[in-house]
Every structure is written in structure tokens, then in C-alpha cells.
C-alpha positions as CSV (number, residue, x, y, z in Angstrom):
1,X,-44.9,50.2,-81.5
2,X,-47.1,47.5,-81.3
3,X,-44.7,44.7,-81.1
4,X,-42.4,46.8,-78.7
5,X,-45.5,46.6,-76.2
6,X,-45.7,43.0,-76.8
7,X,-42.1,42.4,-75.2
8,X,-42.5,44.7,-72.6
9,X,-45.4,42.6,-71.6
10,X,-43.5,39.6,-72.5
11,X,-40.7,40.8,-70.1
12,X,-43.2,41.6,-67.2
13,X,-44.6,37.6,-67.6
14,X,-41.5,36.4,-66.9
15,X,-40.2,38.6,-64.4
16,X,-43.6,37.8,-62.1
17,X,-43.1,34.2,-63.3
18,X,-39.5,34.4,-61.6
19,X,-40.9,35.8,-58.7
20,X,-43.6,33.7,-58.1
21,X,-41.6,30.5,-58.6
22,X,-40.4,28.8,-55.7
23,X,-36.9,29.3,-54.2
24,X,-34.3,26.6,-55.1
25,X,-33.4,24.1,-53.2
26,X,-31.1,25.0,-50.0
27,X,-28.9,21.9,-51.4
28,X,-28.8,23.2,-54.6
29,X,-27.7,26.7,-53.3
30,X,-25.1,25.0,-51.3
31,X,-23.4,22.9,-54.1
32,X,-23.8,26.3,-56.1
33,X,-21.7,28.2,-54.1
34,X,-19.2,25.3,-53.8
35,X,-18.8,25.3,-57.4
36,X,-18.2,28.7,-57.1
37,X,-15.9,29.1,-54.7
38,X,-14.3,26.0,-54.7
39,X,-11.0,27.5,-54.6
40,X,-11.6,29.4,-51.3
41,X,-13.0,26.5,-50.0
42,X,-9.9,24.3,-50.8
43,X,-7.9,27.1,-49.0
44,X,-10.0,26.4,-45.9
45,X,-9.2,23.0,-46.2
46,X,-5.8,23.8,-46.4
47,X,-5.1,25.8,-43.2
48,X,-7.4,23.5,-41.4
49,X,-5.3,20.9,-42.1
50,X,-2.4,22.0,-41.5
51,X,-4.0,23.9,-38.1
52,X,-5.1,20.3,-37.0
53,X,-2.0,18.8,-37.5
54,X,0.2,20.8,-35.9
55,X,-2.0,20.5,-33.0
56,X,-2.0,16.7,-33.0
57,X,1.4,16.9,-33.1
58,X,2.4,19.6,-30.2
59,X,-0.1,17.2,-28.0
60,X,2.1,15.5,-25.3
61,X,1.5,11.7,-26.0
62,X,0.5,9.0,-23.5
63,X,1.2,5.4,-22.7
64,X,-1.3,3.0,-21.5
65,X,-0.3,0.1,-19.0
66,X,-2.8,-2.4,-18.3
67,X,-2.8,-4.8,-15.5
68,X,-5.8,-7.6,-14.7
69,X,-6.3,-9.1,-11.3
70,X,-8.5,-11.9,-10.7
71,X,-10.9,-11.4,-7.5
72,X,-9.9,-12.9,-3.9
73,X,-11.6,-16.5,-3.4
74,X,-15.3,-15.5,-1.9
75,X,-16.9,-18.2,0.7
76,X,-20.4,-16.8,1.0
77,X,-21.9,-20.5,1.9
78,X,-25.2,-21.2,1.2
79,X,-26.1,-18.0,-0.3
80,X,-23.6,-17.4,-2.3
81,X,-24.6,-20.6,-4.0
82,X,-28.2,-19.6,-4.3
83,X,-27.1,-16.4,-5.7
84,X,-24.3,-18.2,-8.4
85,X,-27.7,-20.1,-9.5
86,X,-30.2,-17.3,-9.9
87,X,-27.6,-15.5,-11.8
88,X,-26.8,-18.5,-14.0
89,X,-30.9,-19.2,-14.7
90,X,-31.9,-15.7,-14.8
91,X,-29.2,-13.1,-15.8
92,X,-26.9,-11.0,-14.9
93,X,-29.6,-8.4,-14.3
94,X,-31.2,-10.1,-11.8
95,X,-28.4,-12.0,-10.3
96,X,-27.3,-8.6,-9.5
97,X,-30.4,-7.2,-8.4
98,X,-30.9,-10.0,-5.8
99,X,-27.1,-9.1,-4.2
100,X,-28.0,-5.8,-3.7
101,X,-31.2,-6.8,-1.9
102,X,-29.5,-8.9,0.0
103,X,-26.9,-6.3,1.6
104,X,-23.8,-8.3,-0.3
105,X,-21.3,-6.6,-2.1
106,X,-18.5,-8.6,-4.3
107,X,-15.2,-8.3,-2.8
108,X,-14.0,-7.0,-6.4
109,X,-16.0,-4.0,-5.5
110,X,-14.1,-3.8,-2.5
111,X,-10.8,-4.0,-4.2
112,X,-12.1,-1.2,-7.0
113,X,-12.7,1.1,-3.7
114,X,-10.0,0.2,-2.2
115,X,-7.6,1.2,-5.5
116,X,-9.6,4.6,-5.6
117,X,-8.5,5.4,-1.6
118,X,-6.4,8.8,-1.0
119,X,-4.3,6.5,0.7
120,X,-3.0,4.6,-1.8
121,X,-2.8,7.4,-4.0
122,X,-1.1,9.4,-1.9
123,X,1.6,6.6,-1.5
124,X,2.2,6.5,-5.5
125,X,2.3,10.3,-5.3
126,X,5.3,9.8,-2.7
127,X,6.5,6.7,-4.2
128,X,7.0,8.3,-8.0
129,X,7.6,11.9,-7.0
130,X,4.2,12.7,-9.2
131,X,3.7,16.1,-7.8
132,X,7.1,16.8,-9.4
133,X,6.2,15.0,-12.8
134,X,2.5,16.3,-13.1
135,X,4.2,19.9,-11.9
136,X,1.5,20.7,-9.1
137,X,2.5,21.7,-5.7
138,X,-0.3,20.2,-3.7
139,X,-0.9,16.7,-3.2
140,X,-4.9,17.3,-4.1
141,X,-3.5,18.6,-7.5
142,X,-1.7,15.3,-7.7
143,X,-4.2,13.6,-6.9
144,X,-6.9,15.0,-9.4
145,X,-4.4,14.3,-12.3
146,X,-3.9,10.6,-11.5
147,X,-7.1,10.3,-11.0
148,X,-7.8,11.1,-14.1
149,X,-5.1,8.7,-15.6
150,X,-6.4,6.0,-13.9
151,X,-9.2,3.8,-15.1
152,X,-10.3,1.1,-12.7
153,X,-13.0,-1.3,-13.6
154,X,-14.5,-4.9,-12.4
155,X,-16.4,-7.2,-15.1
156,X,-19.5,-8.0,-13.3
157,X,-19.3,-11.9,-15.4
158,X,-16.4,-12.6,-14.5
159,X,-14.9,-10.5,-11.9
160,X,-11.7,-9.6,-13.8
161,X,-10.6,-6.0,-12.2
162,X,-8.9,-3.8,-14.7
163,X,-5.9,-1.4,-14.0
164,X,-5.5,1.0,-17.0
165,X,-2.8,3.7,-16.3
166,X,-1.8,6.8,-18.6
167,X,1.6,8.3,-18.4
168,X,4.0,10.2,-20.8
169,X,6.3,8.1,-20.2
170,X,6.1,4.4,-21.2
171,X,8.1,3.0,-18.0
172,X,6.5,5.1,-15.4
173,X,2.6,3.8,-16.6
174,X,4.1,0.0,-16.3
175,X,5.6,1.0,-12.9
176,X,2.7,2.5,-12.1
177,X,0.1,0.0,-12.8
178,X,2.9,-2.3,-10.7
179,X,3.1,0.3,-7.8
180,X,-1.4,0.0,-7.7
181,X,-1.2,-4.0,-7.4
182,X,1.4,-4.1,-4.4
183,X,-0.2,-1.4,-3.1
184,X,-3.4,-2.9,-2.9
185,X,-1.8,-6.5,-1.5
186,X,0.2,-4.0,1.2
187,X,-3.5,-2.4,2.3
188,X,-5.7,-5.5,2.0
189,X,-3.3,-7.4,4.3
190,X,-2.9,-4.9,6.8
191,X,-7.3,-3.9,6.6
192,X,-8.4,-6.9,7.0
193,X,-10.5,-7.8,10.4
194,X,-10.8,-12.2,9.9
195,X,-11.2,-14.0,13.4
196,X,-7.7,-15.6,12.5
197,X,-6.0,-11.7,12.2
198,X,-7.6,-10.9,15.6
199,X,-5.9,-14.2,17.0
200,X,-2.5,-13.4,15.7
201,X,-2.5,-9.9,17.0
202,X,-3.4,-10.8,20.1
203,X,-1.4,-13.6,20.5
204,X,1.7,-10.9,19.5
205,X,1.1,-8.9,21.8
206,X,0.6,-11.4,24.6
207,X,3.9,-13.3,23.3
208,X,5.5,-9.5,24.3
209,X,4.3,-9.5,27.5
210,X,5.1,-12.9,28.7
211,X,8.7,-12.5,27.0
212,X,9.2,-9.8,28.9
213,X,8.1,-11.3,32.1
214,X,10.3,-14.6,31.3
215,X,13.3,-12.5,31.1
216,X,12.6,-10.9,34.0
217,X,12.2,-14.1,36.1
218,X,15.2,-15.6,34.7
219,X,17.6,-12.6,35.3
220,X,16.3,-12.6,38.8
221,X,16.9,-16.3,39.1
222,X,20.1,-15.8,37.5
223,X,21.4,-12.8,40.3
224,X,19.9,-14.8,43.2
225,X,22.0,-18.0,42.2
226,X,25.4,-15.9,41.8
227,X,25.0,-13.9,45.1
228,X,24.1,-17.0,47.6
229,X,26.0,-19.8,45.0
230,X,23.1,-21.9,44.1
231,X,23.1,-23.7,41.7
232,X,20.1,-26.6,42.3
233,X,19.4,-26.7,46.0
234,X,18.6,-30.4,45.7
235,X,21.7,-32.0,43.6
236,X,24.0,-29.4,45.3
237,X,22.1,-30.6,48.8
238,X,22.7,-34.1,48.0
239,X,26.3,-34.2,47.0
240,X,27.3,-32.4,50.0
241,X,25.4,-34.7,52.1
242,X,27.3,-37.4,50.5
243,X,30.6,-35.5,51.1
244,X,29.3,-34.7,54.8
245,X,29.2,-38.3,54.9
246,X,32.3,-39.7,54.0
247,X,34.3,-37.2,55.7
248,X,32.3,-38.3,59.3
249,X,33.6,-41.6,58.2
250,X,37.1,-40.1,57.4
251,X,36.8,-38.5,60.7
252,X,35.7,-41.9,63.0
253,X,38.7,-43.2,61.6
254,X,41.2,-40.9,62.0
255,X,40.2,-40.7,65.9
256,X,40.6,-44.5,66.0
257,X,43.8,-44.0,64.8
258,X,44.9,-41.1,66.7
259,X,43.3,-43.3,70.0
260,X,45.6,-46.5,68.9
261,X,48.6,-44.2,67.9
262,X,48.5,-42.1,71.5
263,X,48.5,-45.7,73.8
264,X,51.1,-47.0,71.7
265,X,53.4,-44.1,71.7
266,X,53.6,-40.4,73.2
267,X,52.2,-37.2,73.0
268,X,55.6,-36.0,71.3
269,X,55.6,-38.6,68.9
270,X,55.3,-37.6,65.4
271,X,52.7,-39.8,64.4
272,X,50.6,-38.7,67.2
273,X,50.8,-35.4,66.0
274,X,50.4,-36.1,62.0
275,X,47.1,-37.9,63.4
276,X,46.0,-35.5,65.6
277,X,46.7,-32.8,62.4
278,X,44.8,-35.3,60.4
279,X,41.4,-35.4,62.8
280,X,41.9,-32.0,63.4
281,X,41.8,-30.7,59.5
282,X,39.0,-33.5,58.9
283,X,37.1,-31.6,61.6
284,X,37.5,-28.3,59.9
285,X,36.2,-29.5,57.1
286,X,32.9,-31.1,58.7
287,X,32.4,-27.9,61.0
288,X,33.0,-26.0,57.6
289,X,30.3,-27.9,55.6
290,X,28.0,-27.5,58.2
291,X,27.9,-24.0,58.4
292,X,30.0,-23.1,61.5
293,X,30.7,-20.2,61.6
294,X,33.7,-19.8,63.9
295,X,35.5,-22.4,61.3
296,X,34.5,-20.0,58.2
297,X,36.1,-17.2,60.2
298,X,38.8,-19.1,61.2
299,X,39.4,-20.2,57.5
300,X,39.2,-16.4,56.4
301,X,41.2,-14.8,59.2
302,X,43.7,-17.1,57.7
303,X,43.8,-15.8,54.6
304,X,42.0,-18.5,52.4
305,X,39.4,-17.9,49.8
306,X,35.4,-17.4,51.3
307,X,33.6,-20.1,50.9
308,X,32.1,-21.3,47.2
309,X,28.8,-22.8,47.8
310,X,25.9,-22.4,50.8
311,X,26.5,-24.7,54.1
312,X,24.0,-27.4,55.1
313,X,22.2,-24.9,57.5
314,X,22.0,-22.6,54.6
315,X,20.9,-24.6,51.9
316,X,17.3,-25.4,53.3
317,X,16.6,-21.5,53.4
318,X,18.2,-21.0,50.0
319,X,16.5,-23.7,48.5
320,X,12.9,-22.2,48.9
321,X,13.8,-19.4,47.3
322,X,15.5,-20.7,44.3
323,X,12.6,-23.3,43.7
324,X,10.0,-19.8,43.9
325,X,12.1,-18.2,41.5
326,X,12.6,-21.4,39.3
327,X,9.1,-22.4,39.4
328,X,8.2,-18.9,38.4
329,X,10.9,-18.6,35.0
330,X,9.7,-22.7,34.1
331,X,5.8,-21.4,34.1
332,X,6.8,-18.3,32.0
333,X,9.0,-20.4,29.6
334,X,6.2,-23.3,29.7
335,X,3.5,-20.1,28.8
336,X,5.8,-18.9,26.1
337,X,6.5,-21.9,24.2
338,X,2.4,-22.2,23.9
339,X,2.1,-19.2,23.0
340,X,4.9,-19.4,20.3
341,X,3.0,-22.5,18.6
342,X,-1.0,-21.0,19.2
343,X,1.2,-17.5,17.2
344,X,2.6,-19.5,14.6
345,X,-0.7,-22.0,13.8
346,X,-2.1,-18.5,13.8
347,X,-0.2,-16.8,11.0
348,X,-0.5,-20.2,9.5
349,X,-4.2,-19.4,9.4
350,X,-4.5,-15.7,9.2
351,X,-2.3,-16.5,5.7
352,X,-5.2,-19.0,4.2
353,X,-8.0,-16.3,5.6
354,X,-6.1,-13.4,4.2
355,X,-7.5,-12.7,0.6
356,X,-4.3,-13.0,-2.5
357,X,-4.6,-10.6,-5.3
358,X,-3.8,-13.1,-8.4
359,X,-2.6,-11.0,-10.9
360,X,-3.6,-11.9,-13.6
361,X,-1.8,-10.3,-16.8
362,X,1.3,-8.4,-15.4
363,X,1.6,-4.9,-16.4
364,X,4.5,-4.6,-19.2
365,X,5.8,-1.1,-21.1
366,X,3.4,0.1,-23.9
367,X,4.7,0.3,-26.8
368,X,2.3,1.9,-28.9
369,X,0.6,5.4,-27.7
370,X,-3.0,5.8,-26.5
371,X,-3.4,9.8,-26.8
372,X,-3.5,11.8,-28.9
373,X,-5.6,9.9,-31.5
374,X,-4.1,12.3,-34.1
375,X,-6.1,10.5,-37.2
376,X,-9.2,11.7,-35.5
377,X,-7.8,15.0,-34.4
378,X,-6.8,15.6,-38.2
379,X,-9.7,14.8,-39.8
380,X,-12.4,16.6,-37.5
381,X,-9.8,19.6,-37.8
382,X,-9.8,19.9,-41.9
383,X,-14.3,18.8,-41.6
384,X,-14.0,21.7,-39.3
385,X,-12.5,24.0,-41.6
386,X,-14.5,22.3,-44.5
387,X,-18.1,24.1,-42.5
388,X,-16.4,27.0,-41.7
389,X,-15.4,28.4,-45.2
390,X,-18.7,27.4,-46.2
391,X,-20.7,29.3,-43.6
392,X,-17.9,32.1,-44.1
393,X,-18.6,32.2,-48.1
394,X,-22.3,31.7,-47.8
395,X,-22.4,34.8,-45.1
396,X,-20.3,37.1,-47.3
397,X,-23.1,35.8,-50.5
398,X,-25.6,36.9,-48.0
399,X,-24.1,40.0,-46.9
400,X,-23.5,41.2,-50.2
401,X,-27.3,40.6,-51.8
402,X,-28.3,43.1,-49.1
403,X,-29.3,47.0,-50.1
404,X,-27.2,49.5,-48.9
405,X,-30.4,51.2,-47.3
406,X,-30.1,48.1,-44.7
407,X,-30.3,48.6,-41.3
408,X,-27.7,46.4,-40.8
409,X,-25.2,47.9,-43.2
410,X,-25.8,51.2,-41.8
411,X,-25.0,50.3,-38.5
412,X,-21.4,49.2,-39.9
413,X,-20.8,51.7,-41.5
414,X,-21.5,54.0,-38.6
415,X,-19.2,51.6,-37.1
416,X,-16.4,52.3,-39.9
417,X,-17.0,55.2,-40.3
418,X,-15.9,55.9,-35.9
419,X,-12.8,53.7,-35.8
420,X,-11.7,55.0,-39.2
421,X,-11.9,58.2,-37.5
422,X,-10.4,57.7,-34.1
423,X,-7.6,56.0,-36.1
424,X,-7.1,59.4,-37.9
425,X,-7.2,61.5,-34.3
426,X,-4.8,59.2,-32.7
427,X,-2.2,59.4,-35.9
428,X,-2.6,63.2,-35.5
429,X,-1.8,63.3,-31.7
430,X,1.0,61.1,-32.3
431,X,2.5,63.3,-35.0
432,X,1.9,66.1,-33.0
């Protein structure tokens, strides 16, 4: 009896030695119940794995294409010398700081915003049909998801912009990247506002007008000349002088003649009358050249062809005229011709101002595939379900140790206890 109280005291050491000892280690409890359950774990593992994978599989993959554009030529003068200096001797940090204080910006960070414009992503969108490809209906849609496949960035060292552009298909991303470089030539050519651009505009536009007044002055020239049958006022005066001339001196002669011929022989005689014929028609002529008018209607009431140049009297009018309207169409042609060297020195120039995107590296097809990273995808998948069968083993160890008295378990039960139930009512309705 004595030695059977000796254990029960015995027993009770121990059992208050138990409880007063301090808990295990969390760790330990941890590797316990992976011991344990090791083969539930595994199965975890399993599905996670293959969960994971399938995932990183159904993912649609992308293509990166890369382009690199080196900066326009910058010619910021003194300061931009001072500023190269500082941020030689002092770091980029405060190289940068002092271009910001200064109110300058790089011209990279002008192409960068210039590549992020609506503009120019609105043209790709057009360009490549993206609305159709991305399958969005609006053009902001669109545009969010090629934002989002675009990565533009500008070394601050060395002023290298970056074009990084996703795509599903490996053609389209090169195309792409391609389609942002001409793009940006196409915009900074037609945006920028250099005293030489200013020049050749308006020098354009000028060249237009004058054109347009030179054509003018010579068509007018050119239906003043045909109606009245001027040609040069002054050659066409001169030569007719000169034939004027010579047929008064045809003319004195032919009267001598005629005066010889008549005392030598009769009226009646035929070489009286061939000269008389003779000073006759040379008198026509003279009367004709002069502008007389009863021998131009003489000359048509005979049947003969009008007349195909201006008289003597004529010309003088004539001649004032034509040298107005000739003086007028050599001015415009003399302005135009200046104009059409200034307009060409100007593209000349406006084509050195004018800031070249040098490209760099040329964007070529991917071959290899950016997204998904399906290592990483794998692998945080199957840690995943690593946790999760832990924390799903280590809640049912918990769940189990509780009493049944628990609040907790009572309140499932309740809980069983109802759906069990309506279960049971909605069979019977049914079968009913």
C-alpha cells in the first residue's frame, strides 16, 4: 500500500514537472510535424508544382526588341562647358543638380517625352492595327497596353536613350521598336522652331506667292504680244525702220525711172506702165509700213491676209506697254530666282540645325522570350504550396488538440448540424 502511494506521488512529480517545463521550440514543432506528415506535405508539393507549371505555361509569351539612339549634338556654349566640367569634378549628382537650377533640360529628355506623346502612339496604333492585336476597341485601351510594353529610358552618363518594346510576336516588337525611331525623326523634324526652319518656311511661302505673280505677268505679257504682234518693240522697231528705208530708196528709184522712161517713150508704152506698176506697188508697201490706213483697207478689200506685225505709228504706243509688262515678268523672274537660292541655302541650313537621331544599335527580332520567367513562376508556385500544406497540417494539429466543449467547435457544429439539415429538407422537397 505503501509503495503504491509512492508511485502515485511519483506520477504526480512528473506530471507537474511536464507542466511546468517550458514549451518546445516553435522550430522544433515545425520539423516535428514535417516528419510526421511528410507524405502530405510532398503531395502539396506535388499539385503545386504541377499548378505552377501549367500556369507558366498557358502564359502568352513576349519578345523584347531593343533599340539605342544616341542624343542629338547639343551646343549650349559657354555653359554647357561649365556644366560638362562641374559634372566631370564633382559628380553626376551635382552636375545634375546645377542643370536643373539652371532652367536646362538635356535634349535626351526631350526625345524620352517626345517618344511618350499620344501622338506618336496613336500613329503606331494606326500604323500596326494594335487596337485589333491588343483586342480593345478604343484607342485609350490601346494606348494603356503599349504603354505598358514600352520601356523608354535615357542614361544620364552617357545620354544613350533606350527603346525596349514587348510583343507576342517576335517581328512586330522589332517593327515596332523601328516604327518609335522614325517616328520620332518624322516629329522632331516637323517640331522643331531653329531660326533656319522659320527662314525656309517663310521663304516657301514667299517663293508661292511670287511664282504665282511671275506667271501671271508672263501670261499677260504673253496675250498682249499675240493680240497686237509684238514681239520686242525695239528690234521689231528697228528692222522695219531699216526696211522703211530701203524701200524709200527702192521707191526714189523707181520714180527716176518711170520720169526717164515717160520722156523717152509714151504713156502706152509698156515699160511706162511696168514702171509706173513698179512705183506704184513700192508705194503700197511704204504707205503700208507706215500705218495708212486706206492702204491696209485697200490690201484687205482685196482679199489679202491682215497685216502680221504693228505699223511705225503703232509701234511707239505698243512699245510702252510691252516694256511695262516686260519690266514687270523680268522683276518677278529676277525676285524669284533670289528667292530660289536664299530657299535652297536655307534647307541647306535648316538640315545642319535640324537635330539627327543616330541610332545607335538597330532593333533586330528576339529570339529568345522575356515573359513569362517560368523558372521563377515554378519555383515560387511549389514554395507556395510547400507553406500552404504546412499551415494546412499545423491548423488541422491545432484544431484537433481542442476540447469538444470549445466555443469554437460548437459553433461548427451548429453550423453542420444547419446545412446537414437543409440538405435533408431540400432532398425531401425534391422527392416529393
Amino acid at each position: 500500500m505503501t509503495r503504491l502511494n509512492d508511485l502515485e506521488l511519483e506520477a504526480e512529480r512528473r506530471l507537474e514537472a511536464q507542466l511546468s517545463a517550458p514549451p518546445p521550440p516553435r522550430a522544433l514543432l515545425l520539423l516535428d510535424l514535417v516528419a510526421r506528415e511528410r507524405r502530405s506535405i510532398l503531395q502539396f508539393v506535388v499539385v503545386g508544382l504541377i499548378l505552377s507549371a501549367a500556369v507558366a505555361f498557358l502564359i502568352p509569351v513576349r519578345y523584347e526588341a531593343t533599340a539605342r539612339l544616341m542624343p542629338p549634338d547639343q551646343s549650349g556654349g559657354m555653359t554647357a562647358t561649365m556644366l560638362g566640367a562641374l559634372a566631370a569634378k564633382a559628380g553626376d549628382g551635382l552636375g545634375t543638380m546645377a542643370t536643373d537650377l539652371l532652367g536646362m533640360r538635356t535634349s535626351g529628355a526631350t526625345l524620352v517625352g517626345i517618344l511618350g506623346s499620344r501622338t506618336i502612339q496613336d500613329d503606331l496604333i494606326n500604323k500596326f492595327d494594335l487596337r485589333k492585336v491588343y483586342s480593345k476597341s478604343k484607342y485609350e485601351s490601346a494606348r494603356k497596353v503599349l504603354q505598358e510594353r514600352t520601356a523608354v529610358g535615357e542614361d544620364r552618363k552617357s545620354g544613350i536613350i533606350t527603346i525596349q518594346v514587348q510583343d507576342r510576336s517576335p517581328e512586330r516588337a522589332a517593327a515596332l521598336a523601328a516604327g518609335y525611331v522614325n517616328e520620332l525623326n518624322g516629329r522632331v523634324s516637323q517640331l522643331t522652331t531653329s531660326s533656319a526652319h522659320r527662314e525656309r518656311v517663310f521663304l516657301e511661302n514667299r517663293l508661292q506667292t511670287v511664282k504665282q505673280q511671275l506667271d501671271e505677268a508672263t501670261l499677260q505679257l504673253s496675250r498682249f504680244a499675240s493680240k497686237t504682234k509684238t514681239l520686242d518693240p525695239q528690234v521689231e522697231g528697228k528692222a522695219m525702220l531699216e526696211a522703211a528705208s530701203t524701200l524709200q530708196g527702192q521707191l526714189i528709184a523707181a520714180q527716176a525711172e518711170l520720169s526717164g522712161l515717160e520722156q523717152i517713150y509714151g504713156p502706152d508704152n509698156s515699160r511706162v506702165r511696168a514702171a509706173a506698176a513698179k512705183v506704184g506697188e513700192l508705194k503700197s508697201k511704204l504707205l503700208t509700213l507706215s500705218g495708212n490706213k486706206s492702204a491696209q483697207g485697200g490690201d484687205n478689200a482685196d482679199g489679202q491676209n491682215a497685216q502680221l506685225y504693228p505699223s511705225l505709228t503703232q509701234l511707239p504706243m505698243l512699245g510702252n506697254t510691252y516694256y511695262d509688262l516686260s519690266r514687270q515678268a523680268k522683276i518677278d523672274e529676277a525676285v524669284y530666282e533670289a528667292l530660289t537660292k536664299q530657299y535652297e541655302l536655307a534647307k541647306v541650313e535648316e538640315a545642319k540645325e535640324i537635330p539627327t537621331i543616330k541610332v545607335l544599335d538597330e532593333p533586330v527580332v528576339p529570339e529568345k522570350k522575356v515573359w513569362p520567367p517560368r523558372t521563377l513562376i515554378v519555383t515560387l508556385g511549389t514554395l507556395l504550396a510547400f507553406c500552404l500544406g504546412i499551415a494546412w497540417l499545423a491548423l488541422r494539429d491545432a484544431w484537433g488538440m481542442l476540447d469538444a466543449t470549445n466555443p469554437y467547435k460548437l459553433a461548427v457544429a451548429k453550423i453542420r448540424v444547419i446545412l446537414s439539415n437543409g440538405q435533408s429538407n431540400a432532398r425531401q422537397r425534391l422527392a416529393s
